[in-house]
C-alpha positions as a Markdown table, in Angstrom:
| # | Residue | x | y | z |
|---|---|---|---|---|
| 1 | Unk | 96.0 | 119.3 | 197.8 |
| 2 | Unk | 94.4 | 120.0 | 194.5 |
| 3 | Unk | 92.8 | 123.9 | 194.7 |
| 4 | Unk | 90.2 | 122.6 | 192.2 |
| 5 | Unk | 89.7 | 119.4 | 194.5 |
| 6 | Unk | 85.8 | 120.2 | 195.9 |
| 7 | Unk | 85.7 | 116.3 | 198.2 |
| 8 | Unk | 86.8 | 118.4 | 201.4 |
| 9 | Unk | 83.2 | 118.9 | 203.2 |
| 10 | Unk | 80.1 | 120.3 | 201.5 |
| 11 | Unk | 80.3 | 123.8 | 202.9 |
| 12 | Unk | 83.3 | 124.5 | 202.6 |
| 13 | Unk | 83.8 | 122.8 | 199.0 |
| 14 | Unk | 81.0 | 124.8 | 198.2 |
| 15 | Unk | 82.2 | 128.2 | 198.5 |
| 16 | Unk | 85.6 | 128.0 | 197.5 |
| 17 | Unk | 84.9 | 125.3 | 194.4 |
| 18 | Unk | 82.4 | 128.6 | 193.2 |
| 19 | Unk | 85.0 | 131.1 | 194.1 |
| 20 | Unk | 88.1 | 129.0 | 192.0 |
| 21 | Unk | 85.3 | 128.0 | 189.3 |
| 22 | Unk | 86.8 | 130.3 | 186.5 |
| 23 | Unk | 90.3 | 129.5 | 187.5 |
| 24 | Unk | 89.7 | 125.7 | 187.5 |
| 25 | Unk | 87.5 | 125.5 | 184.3 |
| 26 | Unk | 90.4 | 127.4 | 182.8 |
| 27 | Unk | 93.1 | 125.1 | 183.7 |
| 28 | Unk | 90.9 | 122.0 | 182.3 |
| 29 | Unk | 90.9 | 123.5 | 179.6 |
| 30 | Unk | 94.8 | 124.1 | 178.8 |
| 31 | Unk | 95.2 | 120.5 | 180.2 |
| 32 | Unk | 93.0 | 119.3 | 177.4 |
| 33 | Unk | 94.7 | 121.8 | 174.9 |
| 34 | Unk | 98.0 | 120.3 | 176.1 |
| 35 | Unk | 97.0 | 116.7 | 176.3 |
| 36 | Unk | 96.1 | 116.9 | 172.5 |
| 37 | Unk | 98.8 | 118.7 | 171.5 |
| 38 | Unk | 101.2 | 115.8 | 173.0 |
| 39 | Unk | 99.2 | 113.3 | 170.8 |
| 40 | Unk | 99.0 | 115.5 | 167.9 |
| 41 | Unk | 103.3 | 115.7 | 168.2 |
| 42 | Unk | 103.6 | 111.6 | 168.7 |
| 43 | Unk | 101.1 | 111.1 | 165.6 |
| 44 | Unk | 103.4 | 113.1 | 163.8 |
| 45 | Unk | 106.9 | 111.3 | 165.4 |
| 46 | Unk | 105.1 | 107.9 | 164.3 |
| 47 | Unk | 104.4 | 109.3 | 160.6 |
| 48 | Unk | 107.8 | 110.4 | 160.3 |
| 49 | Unk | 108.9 | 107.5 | 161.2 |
| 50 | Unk | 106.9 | 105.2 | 159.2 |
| 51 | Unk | 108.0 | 107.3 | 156.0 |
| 52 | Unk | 111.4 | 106.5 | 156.9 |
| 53 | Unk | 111.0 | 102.9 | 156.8 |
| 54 | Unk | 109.0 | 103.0 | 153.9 |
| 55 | Unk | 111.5 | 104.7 | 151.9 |
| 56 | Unk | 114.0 | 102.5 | 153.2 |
| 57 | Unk | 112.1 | 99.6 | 152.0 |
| 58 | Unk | 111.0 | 101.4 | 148.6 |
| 59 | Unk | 115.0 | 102.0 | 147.8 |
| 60 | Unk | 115.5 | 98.4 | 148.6 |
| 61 | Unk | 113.5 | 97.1 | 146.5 |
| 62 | Unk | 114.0 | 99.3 | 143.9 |
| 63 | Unk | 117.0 | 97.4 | 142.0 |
| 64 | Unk | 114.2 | 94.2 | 141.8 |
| 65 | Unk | 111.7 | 96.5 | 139.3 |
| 66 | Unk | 114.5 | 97.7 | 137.3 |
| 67 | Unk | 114.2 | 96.6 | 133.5 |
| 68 | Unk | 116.3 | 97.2 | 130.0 |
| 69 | Unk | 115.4 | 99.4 | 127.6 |
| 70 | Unk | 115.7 | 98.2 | 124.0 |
| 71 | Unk | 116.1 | 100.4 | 120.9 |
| 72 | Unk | 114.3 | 98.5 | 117.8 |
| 73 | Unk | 116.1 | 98.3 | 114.5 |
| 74 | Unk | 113.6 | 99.7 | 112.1 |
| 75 | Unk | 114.0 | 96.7 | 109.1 |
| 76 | Unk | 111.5 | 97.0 | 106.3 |
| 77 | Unk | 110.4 | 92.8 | 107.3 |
| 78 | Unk | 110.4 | 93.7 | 111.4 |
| 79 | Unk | 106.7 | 93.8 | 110.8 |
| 80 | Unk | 104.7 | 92.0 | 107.5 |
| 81 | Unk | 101.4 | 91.0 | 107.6 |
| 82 | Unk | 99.7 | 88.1 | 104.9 |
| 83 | Unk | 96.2 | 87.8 | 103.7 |
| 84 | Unk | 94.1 | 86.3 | 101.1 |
| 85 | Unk | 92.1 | 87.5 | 98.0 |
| 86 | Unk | 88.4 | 86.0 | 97.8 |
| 87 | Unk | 89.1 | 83.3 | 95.4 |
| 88 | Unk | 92.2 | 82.3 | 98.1 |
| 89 | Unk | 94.7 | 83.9 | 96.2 |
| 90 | Unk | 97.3 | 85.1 | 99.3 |
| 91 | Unk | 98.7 | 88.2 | 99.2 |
| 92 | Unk | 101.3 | 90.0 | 101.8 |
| 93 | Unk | 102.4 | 93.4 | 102.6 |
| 94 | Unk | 104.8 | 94.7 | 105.4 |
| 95 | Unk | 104.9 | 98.4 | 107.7 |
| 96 | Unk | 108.3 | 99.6 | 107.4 |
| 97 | Unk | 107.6 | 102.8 | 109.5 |
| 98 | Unk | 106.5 | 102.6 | 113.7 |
| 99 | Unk | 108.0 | 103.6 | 116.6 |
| 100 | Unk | 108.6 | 100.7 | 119.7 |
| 101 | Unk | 109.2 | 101.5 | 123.1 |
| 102 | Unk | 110.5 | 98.6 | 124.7 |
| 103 | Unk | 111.2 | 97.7 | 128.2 |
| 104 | Unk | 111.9 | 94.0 | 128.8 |
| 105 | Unk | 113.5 | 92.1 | 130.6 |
| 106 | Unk | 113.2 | 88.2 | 131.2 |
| 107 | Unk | 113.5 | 88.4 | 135.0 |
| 108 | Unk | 111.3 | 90.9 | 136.0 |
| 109 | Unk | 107.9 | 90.4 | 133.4 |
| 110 | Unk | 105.8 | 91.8 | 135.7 |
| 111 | Unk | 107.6 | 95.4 | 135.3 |
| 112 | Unk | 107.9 | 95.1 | 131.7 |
| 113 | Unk | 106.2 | 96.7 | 128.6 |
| 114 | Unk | 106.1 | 96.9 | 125.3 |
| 115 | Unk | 104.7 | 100.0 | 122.7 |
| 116 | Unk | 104.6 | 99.7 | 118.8 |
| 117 | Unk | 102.8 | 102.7 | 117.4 |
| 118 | Unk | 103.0 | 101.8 | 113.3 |
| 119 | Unk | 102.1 | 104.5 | 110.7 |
| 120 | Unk | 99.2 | 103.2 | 108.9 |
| 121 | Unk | 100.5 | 104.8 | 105.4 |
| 122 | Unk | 103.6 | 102.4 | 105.2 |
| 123 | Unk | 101.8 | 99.7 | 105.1 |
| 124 | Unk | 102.2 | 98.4 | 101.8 |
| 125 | Unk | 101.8 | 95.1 | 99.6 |
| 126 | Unk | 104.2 | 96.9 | 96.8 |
| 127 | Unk | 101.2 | 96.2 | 94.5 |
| 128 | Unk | 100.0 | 99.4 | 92.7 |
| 129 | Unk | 96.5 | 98.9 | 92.7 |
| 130 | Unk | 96.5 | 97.4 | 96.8 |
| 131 | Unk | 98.5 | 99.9 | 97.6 |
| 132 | Unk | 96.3 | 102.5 | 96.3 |
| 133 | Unk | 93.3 | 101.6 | 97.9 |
| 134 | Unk | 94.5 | 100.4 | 101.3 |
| 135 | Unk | 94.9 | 103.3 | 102.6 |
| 136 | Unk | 91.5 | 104.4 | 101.5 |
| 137 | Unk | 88.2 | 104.8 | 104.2 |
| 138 | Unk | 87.0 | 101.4 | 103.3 |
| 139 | Unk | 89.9 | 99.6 | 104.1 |
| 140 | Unk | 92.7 | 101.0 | 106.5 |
| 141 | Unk | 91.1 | 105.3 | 106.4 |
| 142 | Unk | 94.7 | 106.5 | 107.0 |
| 143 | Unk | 93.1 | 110.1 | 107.0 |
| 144 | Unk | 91.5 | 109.4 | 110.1 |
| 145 | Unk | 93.7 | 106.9 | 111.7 |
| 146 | Unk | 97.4 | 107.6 | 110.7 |
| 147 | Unk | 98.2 | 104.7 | 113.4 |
| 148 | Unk | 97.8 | 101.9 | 114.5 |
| 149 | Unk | 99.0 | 101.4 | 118.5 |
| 150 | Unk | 100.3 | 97.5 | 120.3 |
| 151 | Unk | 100.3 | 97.6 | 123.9 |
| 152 | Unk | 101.6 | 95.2 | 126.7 |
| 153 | Unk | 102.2 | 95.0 | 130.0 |
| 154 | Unk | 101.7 | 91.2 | 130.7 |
| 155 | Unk | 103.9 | 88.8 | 129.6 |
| 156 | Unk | 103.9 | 85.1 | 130.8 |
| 157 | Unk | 107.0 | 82.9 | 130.1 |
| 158 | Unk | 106.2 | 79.2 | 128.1 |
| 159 | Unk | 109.1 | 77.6 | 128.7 |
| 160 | Unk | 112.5 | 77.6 | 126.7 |
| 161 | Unk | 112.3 | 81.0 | 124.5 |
| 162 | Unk | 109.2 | 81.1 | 124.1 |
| 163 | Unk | 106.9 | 84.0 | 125.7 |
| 164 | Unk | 103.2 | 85.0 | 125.3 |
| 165 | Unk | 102.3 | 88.4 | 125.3 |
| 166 | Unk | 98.9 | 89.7 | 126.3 |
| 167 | Unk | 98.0 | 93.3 | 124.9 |
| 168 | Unk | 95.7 | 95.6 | 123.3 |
| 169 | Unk | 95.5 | 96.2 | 119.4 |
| 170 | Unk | 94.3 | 99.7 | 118.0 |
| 171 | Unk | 93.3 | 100.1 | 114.3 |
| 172 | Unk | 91.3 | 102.3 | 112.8 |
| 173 | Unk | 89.7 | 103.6 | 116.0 |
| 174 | Unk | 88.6 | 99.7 | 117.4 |
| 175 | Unk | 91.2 | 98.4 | 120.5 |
| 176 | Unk | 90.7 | 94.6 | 120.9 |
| 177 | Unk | 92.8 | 92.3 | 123.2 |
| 178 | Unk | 95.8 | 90.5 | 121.1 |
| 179 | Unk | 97.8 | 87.1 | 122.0 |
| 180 | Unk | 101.0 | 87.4 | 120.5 |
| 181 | Unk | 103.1 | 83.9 | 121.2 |
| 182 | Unk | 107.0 | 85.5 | 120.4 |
| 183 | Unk | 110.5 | 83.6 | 121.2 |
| 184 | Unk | 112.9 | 85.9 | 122.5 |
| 185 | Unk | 117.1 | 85.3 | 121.9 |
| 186 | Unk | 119.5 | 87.6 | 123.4 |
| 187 | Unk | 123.0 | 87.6 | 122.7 |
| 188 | Unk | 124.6 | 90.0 | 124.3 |
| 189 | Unk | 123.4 | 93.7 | 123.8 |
| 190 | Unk | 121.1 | 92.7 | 121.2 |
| 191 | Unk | 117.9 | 90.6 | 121.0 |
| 192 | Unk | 115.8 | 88.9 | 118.2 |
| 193 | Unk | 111.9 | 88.7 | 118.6 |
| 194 | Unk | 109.9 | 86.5 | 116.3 |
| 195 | Unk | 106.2 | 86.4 | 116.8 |
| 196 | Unk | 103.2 | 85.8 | 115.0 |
| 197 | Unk | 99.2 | 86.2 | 115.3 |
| 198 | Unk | 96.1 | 86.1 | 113.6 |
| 199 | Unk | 94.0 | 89.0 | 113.4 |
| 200 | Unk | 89.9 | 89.3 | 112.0 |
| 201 | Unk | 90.5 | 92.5 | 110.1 |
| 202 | Unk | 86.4 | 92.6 | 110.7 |
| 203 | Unk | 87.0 | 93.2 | 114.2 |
| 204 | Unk | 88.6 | 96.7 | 113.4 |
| 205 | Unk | 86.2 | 97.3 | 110.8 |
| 206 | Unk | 88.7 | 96.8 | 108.1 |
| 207 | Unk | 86.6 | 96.4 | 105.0 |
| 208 | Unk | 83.6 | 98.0 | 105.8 |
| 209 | Unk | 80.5 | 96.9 | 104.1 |
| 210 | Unk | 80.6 | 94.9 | 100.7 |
| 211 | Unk | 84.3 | 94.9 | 101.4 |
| 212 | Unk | 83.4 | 92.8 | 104.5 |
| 213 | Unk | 82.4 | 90.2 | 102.1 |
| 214 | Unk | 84.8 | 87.1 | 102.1 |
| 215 | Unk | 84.5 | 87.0 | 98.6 |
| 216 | Unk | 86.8 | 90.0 | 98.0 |
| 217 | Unk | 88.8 | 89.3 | 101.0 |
| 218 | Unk | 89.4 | 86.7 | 103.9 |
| 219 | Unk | 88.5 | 88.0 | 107.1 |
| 220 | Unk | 91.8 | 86.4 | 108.8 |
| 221 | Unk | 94.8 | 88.2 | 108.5 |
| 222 | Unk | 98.2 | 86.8 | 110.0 |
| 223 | Unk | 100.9 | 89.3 | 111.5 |
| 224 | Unk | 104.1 | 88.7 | 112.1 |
| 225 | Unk | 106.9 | 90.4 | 113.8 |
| 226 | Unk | 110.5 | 90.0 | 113.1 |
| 227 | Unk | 112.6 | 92.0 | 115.1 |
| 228 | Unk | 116.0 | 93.0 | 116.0 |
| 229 | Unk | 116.3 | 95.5 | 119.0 |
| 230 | Unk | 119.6 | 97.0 | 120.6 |
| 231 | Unk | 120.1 | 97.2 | 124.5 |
| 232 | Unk | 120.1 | 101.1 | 125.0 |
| 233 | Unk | 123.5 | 103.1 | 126.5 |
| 234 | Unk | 123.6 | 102.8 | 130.3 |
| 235 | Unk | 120.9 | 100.1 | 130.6 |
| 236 | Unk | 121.9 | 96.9 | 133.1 |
């Protein structure tokens, strides 16, 4: 019979349940203590167990995300740009200096992106009198904003070659969303990119004030991207 167990007749319940009252309220309470200790070790079983499946499942997965990295060949035509004069005159220039992080790979879009960080002061027209206000505050402020920054991480496939890109554009400051339509050809370890897109050089307040005018300039300016890139050592 339970010592703590006070059902056996009033009086005699009475005086010994007062007489084992310290003993019994002690033993609840290391029967509680031990009761949540025994949960406390199977919620930590079940965690451990749960982080071993999920690693499991993480590791397995793993190969799926994987992506190549591409090293760009730095061309002086990988990026030009063309734009017109006020009386419609065109006129083009090209970047010859940026930097492109590239990870791409046509199977797994949703893990891939794609960096160009372009120094603003090689951005040229090779025409002395362009080229020596371009880089000025009105137009490009290269002082302020050395570069200029393409981001994207979504990418949809078209059909064939042909991919879309949906990024970010940052120029002087301004970040705007960008659609750059590209085909993609890879031939072994290397790949060719062509793309092009037409950018409001108002938008990035390029040509600030009278320069906004469309007399002295047009405010659409088309970019185009011809690149070469190399599949870096050790990637798939």
């Amino acid at each position: 019979m339970d010592d703590c167990d006070c059902s056996d007749g009033p009086r005699r319940a009475s005086y010994r349940c007062r007489a084992l009252a310290p003993f019994c309220a002690a033993r609840r309470r290391a029967d509680a203590h031990a009761a949540v200790a025994r949960l406390v070790q199977e919620r930590k079983r079940n965690l451990i167990r749960f982080a071993v499946v999920f690693s499991a499942l993480l590791a397995s997965a793993a190969p799926a995300f994987a992506v190549t990295n591409w090293v760009a060949d730095e061309t002086p035509d990988s990026i030009t740009w063309e734009g017109r004069e006020g009386n419609g005159t065109a006129f083009g220039g090209r970047c010859t200096a940026f930097v492109a992080d590239i990870a791409f790979d046509a199977e797994a879009l949703e893990a891939s992106s794609v960096t160009v960080a372009i120094d603003m002061m090689s951005c040229l027209t090779g025409e002395k009198q362009k080229d020596e206000y371009l880089p000025a505050e009105g137009w490009f402020n290269v002082a302020d904003y050395p570069k200029a920054v393409f981001e994207a991480k979504t990418f949809r496939h078209e059909g064939g070659n042909r991919y879309l890109a949906e990024g970010t554009l940052t120029l002087r400051g301004e970040t705007r969303p960008v659609m750059l339509p590209f085909t993609l050809d890879i031939d072994g370890g290397k790949a060719h990119v062509t793309g092009e897109t037409v950018l409001n050089r108002l938008d990035f307040g390029v040509g600030a004030g009278q320069l906004a005018s469309p007399e002295v300039a047009a405010p659409e300016v088309t970019v185009r991207i011809d690149l070469t890139a190399t599949k870096s050592r050790g990637a798939p």
